[in-house]
C-alpha positions as CSV (number, residue, x, y, z in Angstrom):
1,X,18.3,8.9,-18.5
2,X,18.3,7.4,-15.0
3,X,20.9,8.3,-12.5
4,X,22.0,5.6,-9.4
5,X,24.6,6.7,-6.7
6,X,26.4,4.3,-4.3
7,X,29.4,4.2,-2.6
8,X,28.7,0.9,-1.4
9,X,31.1,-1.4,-2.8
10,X,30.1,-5.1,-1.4
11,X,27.6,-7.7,-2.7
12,X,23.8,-7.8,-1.1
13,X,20.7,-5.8,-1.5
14,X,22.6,-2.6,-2.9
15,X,24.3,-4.4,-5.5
16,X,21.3,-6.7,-6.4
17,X,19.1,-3.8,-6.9
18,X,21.4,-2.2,-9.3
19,X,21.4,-4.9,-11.4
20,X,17.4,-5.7,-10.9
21,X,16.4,-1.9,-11.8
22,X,19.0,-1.8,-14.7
23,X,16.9,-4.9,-16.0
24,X,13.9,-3.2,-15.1
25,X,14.5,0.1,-16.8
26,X,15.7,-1.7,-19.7
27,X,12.1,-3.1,-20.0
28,X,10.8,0.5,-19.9
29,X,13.6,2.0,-22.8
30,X,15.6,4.1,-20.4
31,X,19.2,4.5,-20.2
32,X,20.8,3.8,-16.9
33,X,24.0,5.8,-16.1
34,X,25.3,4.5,-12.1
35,X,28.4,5.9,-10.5
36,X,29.8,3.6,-8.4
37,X,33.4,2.7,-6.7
38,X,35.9,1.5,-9.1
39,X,36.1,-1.7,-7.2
40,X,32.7,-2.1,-6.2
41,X,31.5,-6.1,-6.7
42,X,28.7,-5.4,-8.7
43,X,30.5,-3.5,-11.5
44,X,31.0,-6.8,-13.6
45,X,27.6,-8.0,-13.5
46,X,26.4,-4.2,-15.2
47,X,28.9,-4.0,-17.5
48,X,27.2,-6.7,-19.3
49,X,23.8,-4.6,-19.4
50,X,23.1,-3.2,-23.0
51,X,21.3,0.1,-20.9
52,X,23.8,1.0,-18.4
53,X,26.6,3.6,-18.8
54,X,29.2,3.5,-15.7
55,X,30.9,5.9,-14.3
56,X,33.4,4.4,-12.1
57,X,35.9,6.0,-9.8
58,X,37.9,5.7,-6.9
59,X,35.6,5.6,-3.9
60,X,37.5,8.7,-2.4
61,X,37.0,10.6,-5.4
62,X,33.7,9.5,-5.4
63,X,32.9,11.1,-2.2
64,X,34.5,14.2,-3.4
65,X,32.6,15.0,-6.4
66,X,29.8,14.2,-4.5
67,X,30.7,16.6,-1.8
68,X,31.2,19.5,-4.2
69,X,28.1,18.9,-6.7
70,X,30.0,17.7,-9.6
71,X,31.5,20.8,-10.4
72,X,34.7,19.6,-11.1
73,X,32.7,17.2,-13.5
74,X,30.5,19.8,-15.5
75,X,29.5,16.5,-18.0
76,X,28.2,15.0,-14.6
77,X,26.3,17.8,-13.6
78,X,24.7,18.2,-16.6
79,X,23.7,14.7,-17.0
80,X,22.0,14.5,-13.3
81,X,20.1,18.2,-14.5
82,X,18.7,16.8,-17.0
83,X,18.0,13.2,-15.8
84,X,14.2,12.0,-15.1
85,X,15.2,10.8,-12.0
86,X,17.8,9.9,-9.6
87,X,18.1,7.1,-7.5
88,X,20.5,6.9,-4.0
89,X,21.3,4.2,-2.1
90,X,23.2,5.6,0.5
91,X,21.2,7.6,2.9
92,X,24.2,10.1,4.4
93,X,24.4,11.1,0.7
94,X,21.1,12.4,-0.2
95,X,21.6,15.7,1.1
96,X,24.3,17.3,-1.3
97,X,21.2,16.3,-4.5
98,X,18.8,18.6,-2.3
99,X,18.2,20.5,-5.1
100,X,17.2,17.6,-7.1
101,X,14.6,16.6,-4.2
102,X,11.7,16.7,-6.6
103,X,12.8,14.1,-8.9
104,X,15.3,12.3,-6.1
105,X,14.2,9.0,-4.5
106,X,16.5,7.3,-1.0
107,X,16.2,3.5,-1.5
108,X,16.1,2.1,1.9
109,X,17.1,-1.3,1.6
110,X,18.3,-1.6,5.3
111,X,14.7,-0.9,6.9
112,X,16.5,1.4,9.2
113,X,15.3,4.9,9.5
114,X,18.9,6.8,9.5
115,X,18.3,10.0,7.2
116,X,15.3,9.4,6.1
117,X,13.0,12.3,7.3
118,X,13.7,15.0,4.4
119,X,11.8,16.4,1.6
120,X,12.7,13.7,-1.2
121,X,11.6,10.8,-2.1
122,X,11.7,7.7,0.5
123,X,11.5,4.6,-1.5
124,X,10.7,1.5,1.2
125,X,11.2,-2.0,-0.3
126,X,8.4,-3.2,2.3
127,X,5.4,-1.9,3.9
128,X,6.8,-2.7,7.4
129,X,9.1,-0.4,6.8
130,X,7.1,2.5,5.4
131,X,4.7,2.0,8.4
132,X,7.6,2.1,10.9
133,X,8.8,5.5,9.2
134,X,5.4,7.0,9.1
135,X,4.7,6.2,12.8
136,X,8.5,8.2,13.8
137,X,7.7,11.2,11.6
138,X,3.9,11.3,11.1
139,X,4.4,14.9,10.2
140,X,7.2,14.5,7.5
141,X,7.2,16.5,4.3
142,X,8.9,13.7,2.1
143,X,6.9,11.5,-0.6
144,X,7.1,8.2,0.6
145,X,6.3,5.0,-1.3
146,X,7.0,1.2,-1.7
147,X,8.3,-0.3,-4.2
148,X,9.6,-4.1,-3.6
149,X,12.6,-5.7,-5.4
150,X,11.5,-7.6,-8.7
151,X,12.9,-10.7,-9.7
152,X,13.7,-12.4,-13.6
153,X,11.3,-15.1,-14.5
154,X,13.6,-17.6,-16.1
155,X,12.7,-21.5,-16.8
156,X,13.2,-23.4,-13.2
157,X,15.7,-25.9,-13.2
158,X,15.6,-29.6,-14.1
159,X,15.3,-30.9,-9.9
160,X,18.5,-32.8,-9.4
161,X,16.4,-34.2,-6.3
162,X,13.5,-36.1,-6.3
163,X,12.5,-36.3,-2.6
164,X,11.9,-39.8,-0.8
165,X,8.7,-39.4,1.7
166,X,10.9,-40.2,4.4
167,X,14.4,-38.3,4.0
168,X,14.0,-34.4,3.1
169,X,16.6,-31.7,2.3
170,X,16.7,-28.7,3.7
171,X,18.9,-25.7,2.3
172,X,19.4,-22.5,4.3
173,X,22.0,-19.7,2.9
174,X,22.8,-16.5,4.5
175,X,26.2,-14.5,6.3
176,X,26.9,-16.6,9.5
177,X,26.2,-13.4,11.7
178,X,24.3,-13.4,14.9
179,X,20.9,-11.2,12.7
180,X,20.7,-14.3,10.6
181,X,19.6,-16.7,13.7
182,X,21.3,-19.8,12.5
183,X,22.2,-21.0,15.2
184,X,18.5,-21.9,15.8
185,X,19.1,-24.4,12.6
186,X,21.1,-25.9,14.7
187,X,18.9,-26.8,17.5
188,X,16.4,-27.9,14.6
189,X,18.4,-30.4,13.8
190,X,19.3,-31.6,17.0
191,X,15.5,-31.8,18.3
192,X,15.0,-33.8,14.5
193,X,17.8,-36.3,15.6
194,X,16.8,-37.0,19.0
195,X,12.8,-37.6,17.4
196,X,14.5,-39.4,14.7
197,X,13.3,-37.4,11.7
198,X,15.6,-37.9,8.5
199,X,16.4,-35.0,7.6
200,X,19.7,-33.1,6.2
201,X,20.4,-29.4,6.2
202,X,22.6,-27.5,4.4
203,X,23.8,-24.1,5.2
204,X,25.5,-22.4,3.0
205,X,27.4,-19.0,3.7
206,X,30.9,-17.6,5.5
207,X,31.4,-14.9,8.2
208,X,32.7,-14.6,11.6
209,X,30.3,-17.3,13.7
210,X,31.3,-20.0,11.5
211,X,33.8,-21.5,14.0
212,X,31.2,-21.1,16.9
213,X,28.5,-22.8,14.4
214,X,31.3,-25.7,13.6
215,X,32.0,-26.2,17.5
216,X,28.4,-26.4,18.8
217,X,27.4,-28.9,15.8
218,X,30.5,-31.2,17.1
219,X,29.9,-30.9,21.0
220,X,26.2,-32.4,19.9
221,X,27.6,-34.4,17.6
222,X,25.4,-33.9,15.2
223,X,24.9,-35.7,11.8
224,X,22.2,-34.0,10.2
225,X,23.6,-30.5,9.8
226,X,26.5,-29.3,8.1
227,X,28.2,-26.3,6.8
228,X,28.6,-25.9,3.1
229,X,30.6,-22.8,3.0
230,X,30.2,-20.0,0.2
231,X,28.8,-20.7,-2.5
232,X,28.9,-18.4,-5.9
233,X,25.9,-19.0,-7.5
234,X,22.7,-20.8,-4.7
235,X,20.8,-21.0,-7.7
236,X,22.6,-23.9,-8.8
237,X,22.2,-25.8,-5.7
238,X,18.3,-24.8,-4.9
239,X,17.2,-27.9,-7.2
240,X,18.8,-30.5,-5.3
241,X,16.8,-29.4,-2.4
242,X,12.9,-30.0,-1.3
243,X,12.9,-26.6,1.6
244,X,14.4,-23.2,1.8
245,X,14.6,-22.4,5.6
246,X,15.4,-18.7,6.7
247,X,15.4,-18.2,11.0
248,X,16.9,-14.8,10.2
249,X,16.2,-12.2,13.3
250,X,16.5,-9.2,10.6
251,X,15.5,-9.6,7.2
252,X,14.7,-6.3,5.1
253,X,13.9,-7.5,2.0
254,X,15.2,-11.0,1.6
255,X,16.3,-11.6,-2.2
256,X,17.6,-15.0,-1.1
257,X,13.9,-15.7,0.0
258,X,12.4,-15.1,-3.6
259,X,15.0,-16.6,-5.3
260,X,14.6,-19.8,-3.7
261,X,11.0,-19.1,-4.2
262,X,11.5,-18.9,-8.0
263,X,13.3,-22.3,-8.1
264,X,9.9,-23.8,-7.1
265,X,11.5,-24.2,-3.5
266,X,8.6,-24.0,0.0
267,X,9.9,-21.9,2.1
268,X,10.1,-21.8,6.3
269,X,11.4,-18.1,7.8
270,X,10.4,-16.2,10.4
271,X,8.3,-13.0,10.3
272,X,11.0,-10.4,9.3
273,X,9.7,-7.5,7.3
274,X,10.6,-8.9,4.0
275,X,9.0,-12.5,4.8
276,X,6.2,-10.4,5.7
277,X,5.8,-8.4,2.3
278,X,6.6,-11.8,-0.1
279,X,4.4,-14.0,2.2
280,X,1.1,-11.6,3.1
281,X,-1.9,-12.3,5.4
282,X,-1.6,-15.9,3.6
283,X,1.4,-17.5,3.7
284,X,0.9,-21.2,2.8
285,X,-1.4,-19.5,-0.6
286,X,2.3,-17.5,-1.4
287,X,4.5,-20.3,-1.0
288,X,5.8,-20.5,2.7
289,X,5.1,-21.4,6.3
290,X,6.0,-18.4,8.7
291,X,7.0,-18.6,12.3
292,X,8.4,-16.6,15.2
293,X,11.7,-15.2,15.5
294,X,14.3,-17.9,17.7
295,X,11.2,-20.7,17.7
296,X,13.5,-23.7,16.6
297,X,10.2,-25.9,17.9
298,X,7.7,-23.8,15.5
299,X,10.3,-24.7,12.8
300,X,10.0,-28.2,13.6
301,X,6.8,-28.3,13.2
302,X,7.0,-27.0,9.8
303,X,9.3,-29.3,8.4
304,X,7.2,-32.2,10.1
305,X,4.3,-30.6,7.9
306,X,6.1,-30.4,4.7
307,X,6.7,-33.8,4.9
308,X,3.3,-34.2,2.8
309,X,4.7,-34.4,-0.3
310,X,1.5,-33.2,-1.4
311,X,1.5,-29.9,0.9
312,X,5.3,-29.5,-0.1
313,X,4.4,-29.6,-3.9
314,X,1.3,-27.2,-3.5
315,X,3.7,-24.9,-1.9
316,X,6.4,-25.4,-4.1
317,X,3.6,-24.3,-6.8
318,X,2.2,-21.5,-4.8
319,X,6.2,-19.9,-4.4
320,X,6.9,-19.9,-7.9
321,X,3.2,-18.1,-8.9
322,X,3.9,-15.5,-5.8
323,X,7.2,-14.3,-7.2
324,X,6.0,-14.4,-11.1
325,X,2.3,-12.4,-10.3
326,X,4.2,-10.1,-7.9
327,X,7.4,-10.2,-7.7
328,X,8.6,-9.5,-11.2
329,X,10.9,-7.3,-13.4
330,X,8.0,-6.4,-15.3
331,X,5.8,-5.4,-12.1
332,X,9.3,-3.5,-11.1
333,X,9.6,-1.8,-14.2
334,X,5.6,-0.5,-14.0
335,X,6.3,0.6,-9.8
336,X,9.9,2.7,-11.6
337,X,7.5,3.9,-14.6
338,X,4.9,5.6,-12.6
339,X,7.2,7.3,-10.4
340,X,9.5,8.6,-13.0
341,X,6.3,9.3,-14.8
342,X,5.5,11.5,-11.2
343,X,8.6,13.5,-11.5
344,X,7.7,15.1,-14.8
């Protein structure tokens, strides 16, 4: 059995990965047991998972048997002694599993470096952020590795778009926070307007810029742009479009990134860590076009390129290969295999 700890109760790169390694241990025959808050998001979505056991509680009695090893839950215990291996994803907890360190790995989905200088395992989900932990500690004692997120390979989409060589649509997605840089989509599209480009973006997502984002597209009265608000499921919406654009300033990982990429969908972002991992030394051979962070002009000129249909197809073809050769559950579930298989 594998063991996953959160406290984290909200959707995003904690909850996805829960569901993605569940998959992904699933493909390897083990069993999955998570503790988790009682009301985190993500409980739904496991519950239908034939490998996963959950042990759900309150998130204050969460803390507590965490904070005194289980030993008001003996069952618990036992089941995280005898576990291959045991996953956190929350760094402030790690230290009450210390001695579990030999078979105990500290997901760091946030690429931040809080807690992460122990004797455990340090799991980075890029190599930007391994290389950023290894240059802050180059005398650490932990066992540090990278394994990226891993995506399902299902059937793409009938395209609900067929895209006219002179109109393209352009869908971005993400929290309307300041880290995401979306307010350089919006001087995208006023440069496009004022050269006269036809082209419509979408940007889909909620959060506390959203009236600033609203004002500034009136007071340039622009036409092009427009906020689509939350949306539960992007995947439904990626084949209406011909480009995924990202501008984010921060990016760990960037799930949103691959699963655009595994609708067939080019993609356009800036060089955050995880656009760095899916994309490589070669980014138009894996699917996208990078550019610098807060570079509304470099984004231009990307979109003015992927007006080739035939560049945007090759693209298009070159995302979907990069997520299915490298970016799968089954490449997950061999990166999860050998490090179990390293605990024992």
């Amino acid at each position: 059995m594998i063991v996953s700890i959160t406290v984290d109760r909200n959707k995003g790169g904690i909850a996805n990965s829960l569901v993605s390694y569940s998959k992904a241990l699933q493909l390897i025959n083990e069993r999955h047991l998570i503790m988790l808050p009682r009301n985190a998001h993500v409980k739904e979505d496991l519950e239908s998972l034939q490998n996963v056991e959950i042990l759900a509680l309150s998130k204050i009695s969460l803390y507590f048997h965490i904070y005194t090893n289980f030993f008001f839950k003996p069952k618990i215990s036992k089941q995280l002694k005898e576990s291959e291996w045991i996953f956190i994803h929350n760094s402030k907890l790690l230290k009450y599993f210390s001695v579990f360190f030999n078979k105990t790995g500290l997901i760091n989905h946030s690429g931040k470096l809080r807690n992460t200088n122990h004797k455990a395992w340090n799991i980075f989900i890029t190599e930007s952020g391994l290389n950023r932990f290894l240059k802050k500690y180059p005398n650490n004692h932990s066992k540090n590795l990278v394994i990226c997120h891993g995506f399902e390979i299902l059937k793409p989409k009938t395209r609900k778009h067929e895209a006219n060589k002179k109109h393209l649509k352009i869908i971005a997605a993400g929290r309307l926070v300041e880290k995401k840089g979306l307010e350089d989509l919006i001087e995208v599209a006023a440069i496009l307007e004022q050269k006269e480009i036809p082209v419509k973006i979408s940007l889909y997502g909620e959060g506390p810029l959203q009236t600033q984002l609203e004002k500034k597209i009136i007071e340039l009265g622009l036409e092009n742009i427009a906020l689509m608000g939350w949306h539960p499921n992007l995947k439904d919406e990626f084949s209406k479009y011909d480009i995924f654009c990202i501008p984010s300033l921060i990016e760990p990982f960037g799930l949103i990134i691959g699963e655009a990429m595994m609708n067939s969908l080019p993609v356009i972002s800036t060089k955050t860590d995880g656009a760095l991992e899916i994309f490589g030394d070669s980014p138009e051979d894996s699917g996208g076009i990078l550019v610098d962070f807060s570079s509304p002009n470099q984004i231009v000129d990307a979109i003015l390129k992927m007006q080739r249909n035939e560049f945007r197809d090759l693209l298009a073809k070159n995302a979907r290969a990069n997520i299915e050769n490298n970016f799968s559950l089954k490449k997950l579930s061999i990166d999860l295999k050998k490090l179990i298989n390293n605990a024992n």
